[in-house]
N, C-alpha and C positions, 0 to 999 in steps of 0.2 A: 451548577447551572450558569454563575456569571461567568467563568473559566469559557463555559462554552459559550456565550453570546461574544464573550473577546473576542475567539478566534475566528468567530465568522466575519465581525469586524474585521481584523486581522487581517482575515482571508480575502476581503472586499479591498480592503488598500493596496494589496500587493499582490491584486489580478495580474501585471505586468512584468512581474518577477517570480518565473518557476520554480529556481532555489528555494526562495523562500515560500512559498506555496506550496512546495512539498514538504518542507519542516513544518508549517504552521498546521499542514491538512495529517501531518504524523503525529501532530502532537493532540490535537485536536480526538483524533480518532483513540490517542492513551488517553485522555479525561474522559472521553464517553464511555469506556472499556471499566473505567478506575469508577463509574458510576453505576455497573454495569449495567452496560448499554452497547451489546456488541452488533442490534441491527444499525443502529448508528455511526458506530466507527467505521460498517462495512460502507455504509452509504457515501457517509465520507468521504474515506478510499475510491469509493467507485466514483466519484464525480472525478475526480481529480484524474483517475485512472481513463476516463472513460472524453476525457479533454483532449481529442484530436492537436489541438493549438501546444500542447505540452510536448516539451521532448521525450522521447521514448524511454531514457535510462528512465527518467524518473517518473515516468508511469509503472513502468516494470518495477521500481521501487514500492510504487503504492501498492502494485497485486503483491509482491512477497510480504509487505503488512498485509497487506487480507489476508492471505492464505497463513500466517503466524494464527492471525483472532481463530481463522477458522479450525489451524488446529488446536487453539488453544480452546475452543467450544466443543470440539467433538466432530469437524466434521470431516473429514479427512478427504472425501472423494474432492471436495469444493476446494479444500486447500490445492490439493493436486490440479483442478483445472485454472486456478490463480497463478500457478507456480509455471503450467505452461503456458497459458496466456504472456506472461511477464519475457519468455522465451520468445513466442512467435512474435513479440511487438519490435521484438530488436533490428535494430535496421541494417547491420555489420554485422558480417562474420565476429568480428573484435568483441563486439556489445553484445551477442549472442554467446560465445564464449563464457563474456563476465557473466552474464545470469545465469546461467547455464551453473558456474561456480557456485553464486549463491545458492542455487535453487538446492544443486548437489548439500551444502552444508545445512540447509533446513532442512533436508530430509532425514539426516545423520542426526540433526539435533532431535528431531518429533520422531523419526522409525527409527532411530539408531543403526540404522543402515549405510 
């Protein structure tokens, strides 16, 4: 619990820097998980994800941790709509590509596919 009152701290100081908001809101979301606590980590994830003001890799960063928790809970469809959410957010063909890569290697990792 103190872990997680840090990183809200944490997360409050360094509203102005998205790197670092998206490591402190990843890390954040592994201590709620490590408590378990996966509607929290999602919550998490989704503030961060759902922050217009954030550059798009790394909101698409924060849905590929969701859709990880979600298949790591059992919910597969929910991962799969995190995985393409993280897709449509990319702004460039390029940045579209890379998640596109990632998403491809979560799915190999969770379906073996």
């Amino acid at each position: 619990e103190t872990a997680i009152q840090s990183f809200n701290v944490g997360l409050q100081i360094a509203s102005s820097d998205p790197d670092i908001l998206i490591e402190l809101a990843g890390a954040k979301a592994d201590a709620q998980m490590s408590l378990n606590d996966p509607v929290g980590a999602i919550q998490t994830l989704d503030d961060f994800a759902d922050n217009l003001q954030m550059p798009t890799d790394l909101r698409g960063e924060a849905y590929l941790q969701k859709a990880m928790i979600m298949y790591d809970t059992g919910r597969r469809r929910q991962a799969r709509l995190a995985e393409n959410r993280a897709i449509e957010i990319a702004r460039s063909p390029e940045e579209r590509a890379e998640m596109q890569k990632l998403v491809d290697r979560l799915r190999k990792r969770y379906d073996g596919n």
